[in-house]
Backbone as a printed PyTorch tensor [residue, N CA C, xyz], in Angstrom:
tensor([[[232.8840, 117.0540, 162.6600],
         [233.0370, 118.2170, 163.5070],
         [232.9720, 119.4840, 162.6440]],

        [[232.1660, 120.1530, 163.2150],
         [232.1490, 121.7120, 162.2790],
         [233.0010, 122.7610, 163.2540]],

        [[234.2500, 123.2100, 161.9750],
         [235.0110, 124.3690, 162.1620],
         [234.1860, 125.4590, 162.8250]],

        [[233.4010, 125.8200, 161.8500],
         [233.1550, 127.2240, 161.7900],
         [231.7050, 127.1310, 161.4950]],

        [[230.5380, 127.6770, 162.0360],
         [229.1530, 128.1590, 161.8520],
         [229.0310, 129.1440, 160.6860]],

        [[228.0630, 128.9900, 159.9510],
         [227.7600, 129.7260, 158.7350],
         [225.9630, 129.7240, 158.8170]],

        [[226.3620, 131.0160, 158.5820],
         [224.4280, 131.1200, 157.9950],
         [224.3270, 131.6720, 156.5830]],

        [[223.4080, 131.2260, 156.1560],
         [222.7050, 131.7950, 154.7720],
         [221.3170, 132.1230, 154.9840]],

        [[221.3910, 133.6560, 154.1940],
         [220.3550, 134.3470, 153.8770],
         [220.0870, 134.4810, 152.2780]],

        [[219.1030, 134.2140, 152.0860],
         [218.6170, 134.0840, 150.5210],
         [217.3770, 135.3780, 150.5670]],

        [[217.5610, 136.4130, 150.0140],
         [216.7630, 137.7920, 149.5220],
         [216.1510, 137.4420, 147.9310]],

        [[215.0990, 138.1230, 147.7300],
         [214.8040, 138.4370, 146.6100],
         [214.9530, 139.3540, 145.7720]],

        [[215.0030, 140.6490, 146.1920],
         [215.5390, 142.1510, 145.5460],
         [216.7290, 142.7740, 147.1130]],

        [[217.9410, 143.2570, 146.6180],
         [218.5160, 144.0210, 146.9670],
         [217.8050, 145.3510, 147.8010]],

        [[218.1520, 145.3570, 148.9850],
         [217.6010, 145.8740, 150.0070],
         [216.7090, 145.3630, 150.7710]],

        [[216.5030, 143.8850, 150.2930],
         [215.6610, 143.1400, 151.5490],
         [216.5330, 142.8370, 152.4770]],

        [[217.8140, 142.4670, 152.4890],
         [218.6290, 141.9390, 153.1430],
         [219.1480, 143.5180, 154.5480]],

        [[218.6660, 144.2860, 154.2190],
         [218.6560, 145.7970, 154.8800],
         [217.6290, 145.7500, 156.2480]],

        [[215.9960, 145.3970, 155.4120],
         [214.9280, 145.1630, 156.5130],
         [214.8030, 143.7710, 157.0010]],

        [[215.4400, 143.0840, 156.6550],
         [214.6210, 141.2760, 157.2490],
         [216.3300, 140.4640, 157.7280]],

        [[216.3910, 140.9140, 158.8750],
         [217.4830, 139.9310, 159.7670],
         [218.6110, 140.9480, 159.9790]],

        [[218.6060, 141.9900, 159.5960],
         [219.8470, 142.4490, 159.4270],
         [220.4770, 142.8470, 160.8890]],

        [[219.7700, 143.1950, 161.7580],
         [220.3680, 142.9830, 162.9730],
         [221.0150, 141.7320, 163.7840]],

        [[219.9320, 140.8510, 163.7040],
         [221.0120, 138.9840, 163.9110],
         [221.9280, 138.9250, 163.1400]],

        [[221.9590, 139.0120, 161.8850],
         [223.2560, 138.6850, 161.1270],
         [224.6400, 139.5340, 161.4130]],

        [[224.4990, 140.8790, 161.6700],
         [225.6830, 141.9490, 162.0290],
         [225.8660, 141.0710, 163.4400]],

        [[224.5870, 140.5650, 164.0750],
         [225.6020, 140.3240, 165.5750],
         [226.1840, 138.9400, 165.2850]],

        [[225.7200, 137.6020, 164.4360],
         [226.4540, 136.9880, 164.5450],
         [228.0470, 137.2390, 162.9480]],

        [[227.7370, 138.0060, 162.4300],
         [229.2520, 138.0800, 161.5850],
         [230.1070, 138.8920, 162.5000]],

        [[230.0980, 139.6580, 163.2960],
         [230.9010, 140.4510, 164.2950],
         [231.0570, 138.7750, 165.2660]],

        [[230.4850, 138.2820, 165.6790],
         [230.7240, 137.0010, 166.3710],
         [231.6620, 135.9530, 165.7990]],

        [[232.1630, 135.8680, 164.4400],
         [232.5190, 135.4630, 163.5620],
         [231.9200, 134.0710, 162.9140]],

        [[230.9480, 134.2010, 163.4070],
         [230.2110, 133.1840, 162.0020],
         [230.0510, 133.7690, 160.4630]],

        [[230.2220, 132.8570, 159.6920],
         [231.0130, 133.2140, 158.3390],
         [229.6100, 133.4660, 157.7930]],

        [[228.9270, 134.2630, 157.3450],
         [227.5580, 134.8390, 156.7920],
         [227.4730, 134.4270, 155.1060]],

        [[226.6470, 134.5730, 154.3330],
         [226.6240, 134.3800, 153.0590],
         [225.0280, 135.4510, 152.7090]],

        [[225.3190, 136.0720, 151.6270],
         [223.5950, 136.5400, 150.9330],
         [223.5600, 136.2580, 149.8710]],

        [[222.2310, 135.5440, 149.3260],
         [222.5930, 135.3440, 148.4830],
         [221.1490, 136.0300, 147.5930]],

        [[220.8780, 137.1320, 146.9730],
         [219.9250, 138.1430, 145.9020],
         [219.7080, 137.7900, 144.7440]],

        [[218.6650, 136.9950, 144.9530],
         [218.0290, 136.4140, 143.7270],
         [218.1090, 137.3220, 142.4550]],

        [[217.1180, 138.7030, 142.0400],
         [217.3680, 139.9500, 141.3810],
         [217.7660, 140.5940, 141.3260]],

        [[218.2480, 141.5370, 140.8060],
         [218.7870, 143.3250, 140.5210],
         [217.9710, 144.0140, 141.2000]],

        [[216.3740, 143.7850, 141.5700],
         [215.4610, 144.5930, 141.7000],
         [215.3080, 146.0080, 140.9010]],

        [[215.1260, 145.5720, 139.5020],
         [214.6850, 146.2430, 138.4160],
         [213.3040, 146.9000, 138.6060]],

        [[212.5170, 145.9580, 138.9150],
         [211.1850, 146.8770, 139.2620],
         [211.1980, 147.2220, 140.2890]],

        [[211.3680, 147.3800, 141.3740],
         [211.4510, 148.4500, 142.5220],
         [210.8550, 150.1330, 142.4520]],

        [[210.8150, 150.2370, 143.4010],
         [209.7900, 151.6580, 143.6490],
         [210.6850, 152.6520, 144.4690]],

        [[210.8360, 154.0840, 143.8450],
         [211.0650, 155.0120, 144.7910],
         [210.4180, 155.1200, 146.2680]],

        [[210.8760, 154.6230, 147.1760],
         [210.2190, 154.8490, 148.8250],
         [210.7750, 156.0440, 149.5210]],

        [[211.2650, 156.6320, 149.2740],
         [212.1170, 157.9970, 149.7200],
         [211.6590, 158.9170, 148.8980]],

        [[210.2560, 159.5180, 148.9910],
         [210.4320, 160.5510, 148.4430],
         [211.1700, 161.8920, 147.9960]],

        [[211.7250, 161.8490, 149.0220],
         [212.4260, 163.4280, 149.7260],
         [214.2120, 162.8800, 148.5530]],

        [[214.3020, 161.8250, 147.3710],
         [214.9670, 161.7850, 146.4320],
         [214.8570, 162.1260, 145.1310]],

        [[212.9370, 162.4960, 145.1770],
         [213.0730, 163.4110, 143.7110],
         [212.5070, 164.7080, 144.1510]],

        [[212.6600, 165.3290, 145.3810],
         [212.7720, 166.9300, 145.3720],
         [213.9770, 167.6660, 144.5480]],

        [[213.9620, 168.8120, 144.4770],
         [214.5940, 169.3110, 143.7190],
         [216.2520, 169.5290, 144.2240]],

        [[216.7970, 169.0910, 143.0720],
         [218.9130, 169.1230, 143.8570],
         [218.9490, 167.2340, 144.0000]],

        [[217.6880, 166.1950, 143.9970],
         [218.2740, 165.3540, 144.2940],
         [218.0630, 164.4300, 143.0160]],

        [[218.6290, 163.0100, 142.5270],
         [219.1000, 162.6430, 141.5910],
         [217.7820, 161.7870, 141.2500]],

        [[216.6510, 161.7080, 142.1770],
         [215.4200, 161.4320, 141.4880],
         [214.1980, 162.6160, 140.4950]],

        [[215.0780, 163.5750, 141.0150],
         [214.3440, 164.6480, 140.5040],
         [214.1790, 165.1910, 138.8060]],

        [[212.3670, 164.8930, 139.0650],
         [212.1250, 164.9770, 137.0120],
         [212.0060, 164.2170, 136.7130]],

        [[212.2440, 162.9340, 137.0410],
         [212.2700, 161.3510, 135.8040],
         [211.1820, 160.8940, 136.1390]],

        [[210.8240, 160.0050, 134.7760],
         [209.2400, 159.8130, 134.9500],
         [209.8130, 158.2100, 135.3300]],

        [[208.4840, 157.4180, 135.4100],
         [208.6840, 155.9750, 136.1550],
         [209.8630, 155.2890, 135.1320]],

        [[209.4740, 155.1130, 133.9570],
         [210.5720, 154.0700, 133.2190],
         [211.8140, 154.7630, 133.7810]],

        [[212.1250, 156.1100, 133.7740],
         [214.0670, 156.5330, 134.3210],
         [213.9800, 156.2220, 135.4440]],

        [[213.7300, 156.0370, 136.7790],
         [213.4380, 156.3850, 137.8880],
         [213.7140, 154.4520, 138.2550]],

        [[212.8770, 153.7750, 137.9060],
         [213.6730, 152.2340, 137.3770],
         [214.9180, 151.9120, 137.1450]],

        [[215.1270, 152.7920, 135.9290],
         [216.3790, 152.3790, 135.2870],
         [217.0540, 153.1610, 136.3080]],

        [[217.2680, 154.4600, 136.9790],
         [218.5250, 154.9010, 137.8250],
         [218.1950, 153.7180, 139.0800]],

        [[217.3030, 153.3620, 139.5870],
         [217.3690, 152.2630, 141.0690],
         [218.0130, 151.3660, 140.5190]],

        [[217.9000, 150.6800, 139.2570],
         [218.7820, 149.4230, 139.0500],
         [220.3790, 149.5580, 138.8210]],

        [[220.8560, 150.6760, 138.3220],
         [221.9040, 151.4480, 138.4250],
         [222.6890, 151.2290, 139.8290]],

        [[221.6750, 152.0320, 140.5940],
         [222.0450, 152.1570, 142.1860],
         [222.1100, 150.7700, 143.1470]],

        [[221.4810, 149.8540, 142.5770],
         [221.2100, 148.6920, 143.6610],
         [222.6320, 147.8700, 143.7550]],

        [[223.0090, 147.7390, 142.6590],
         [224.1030, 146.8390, 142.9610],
         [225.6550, 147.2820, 144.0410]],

        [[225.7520, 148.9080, 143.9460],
         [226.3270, 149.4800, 145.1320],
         [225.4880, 149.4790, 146.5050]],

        [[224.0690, 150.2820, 146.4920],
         [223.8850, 150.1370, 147.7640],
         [223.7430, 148.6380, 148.2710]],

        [[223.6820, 147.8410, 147.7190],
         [223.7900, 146.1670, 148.1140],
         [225.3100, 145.7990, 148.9270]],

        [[226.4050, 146.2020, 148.0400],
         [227.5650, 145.9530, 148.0970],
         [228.2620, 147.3290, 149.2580]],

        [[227.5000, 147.8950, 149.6650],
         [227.3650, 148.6070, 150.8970],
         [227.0410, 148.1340, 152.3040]],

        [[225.6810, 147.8890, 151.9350],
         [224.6070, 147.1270, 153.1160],
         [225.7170, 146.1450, 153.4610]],

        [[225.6070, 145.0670, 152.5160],
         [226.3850, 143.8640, 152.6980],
         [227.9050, 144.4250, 153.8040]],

        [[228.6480, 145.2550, 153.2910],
         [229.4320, 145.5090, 154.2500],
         [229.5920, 146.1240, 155.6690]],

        [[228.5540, 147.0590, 155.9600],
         [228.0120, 147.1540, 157.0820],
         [227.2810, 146.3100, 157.5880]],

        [[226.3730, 145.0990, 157.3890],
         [226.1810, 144.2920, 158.0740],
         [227.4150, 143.2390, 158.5100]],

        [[227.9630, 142.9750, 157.4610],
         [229.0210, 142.1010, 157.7850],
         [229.1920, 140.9530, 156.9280]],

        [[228.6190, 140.9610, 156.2040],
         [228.4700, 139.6190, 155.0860],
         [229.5900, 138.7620, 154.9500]],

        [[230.0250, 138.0110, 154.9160],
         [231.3790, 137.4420, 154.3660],
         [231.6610, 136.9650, 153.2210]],

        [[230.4530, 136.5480, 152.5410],
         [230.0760, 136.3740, 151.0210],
         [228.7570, 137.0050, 150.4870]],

        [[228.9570, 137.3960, 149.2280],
         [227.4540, 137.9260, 148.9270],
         [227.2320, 137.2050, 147.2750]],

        [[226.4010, 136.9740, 146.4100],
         [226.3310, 136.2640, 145.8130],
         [224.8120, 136.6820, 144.6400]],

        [[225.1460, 137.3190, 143.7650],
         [223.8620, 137.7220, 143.2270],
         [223.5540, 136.6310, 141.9790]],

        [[222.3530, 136.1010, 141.6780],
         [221.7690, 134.9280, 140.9680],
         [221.5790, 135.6850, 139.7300]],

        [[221.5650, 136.8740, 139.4770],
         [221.0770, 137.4060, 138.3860],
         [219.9250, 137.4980, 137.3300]],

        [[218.9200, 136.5510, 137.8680],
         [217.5910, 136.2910, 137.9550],
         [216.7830, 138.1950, 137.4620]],

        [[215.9130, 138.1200, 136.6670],
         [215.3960, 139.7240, 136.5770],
         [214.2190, 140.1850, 137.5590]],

        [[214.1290, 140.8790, 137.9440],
         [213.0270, 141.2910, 139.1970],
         [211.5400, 141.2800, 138.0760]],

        [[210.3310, 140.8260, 138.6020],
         [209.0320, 140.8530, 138.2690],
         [208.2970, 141.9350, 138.8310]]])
């Protein structure tokens, strides 16, 4: 007999777990099925998609690609540990694997 329903989501870079399910999963962890993510990478190589973060006043602003890397990998492991809590996660779980 199963207690309790659990799903697992397995991402590859931090912030997939943002675009791919994230609406089913908030409705079933608010439902209380016990959720898990589990983020293969840091997403080290990742790409600025927000431009309107290196206009001027904002913290992309000026850095050439190698800084601009290094501040997203900086940033990912909070906005992850964000996401994760507004969706609802109940466990989150990073593999530590390096992004390609």
């Amino acid at each position: 007999m199963i207690d309790q329903l659990s799903l697992l989501t397995v991402h590859a870079h931090p912030d997939d777990e943002a675009s791919k399910g994230a609406p089913t999963l908030a409705k079933y962890a608010r439902e209380g099925v016990h959720t898990t993510l589990v983020c293969c990478t840091g997403g080290e190589e990742g790409d600025l998609n927000n431009s309107a973060l290196a206009e001027p006043g904002q913290p992309f602003h000026g850095l050439d690609a190698a800084a601009t890397k290094q501040l997203l990998a900086e940033l990912r492991p909070n906005e992850l540990a964000e996401s994760a809590r507004i969706i609802g996660f109940s466990r989150v779980e990073m593999l530590g694997y390096r992004d390609s």
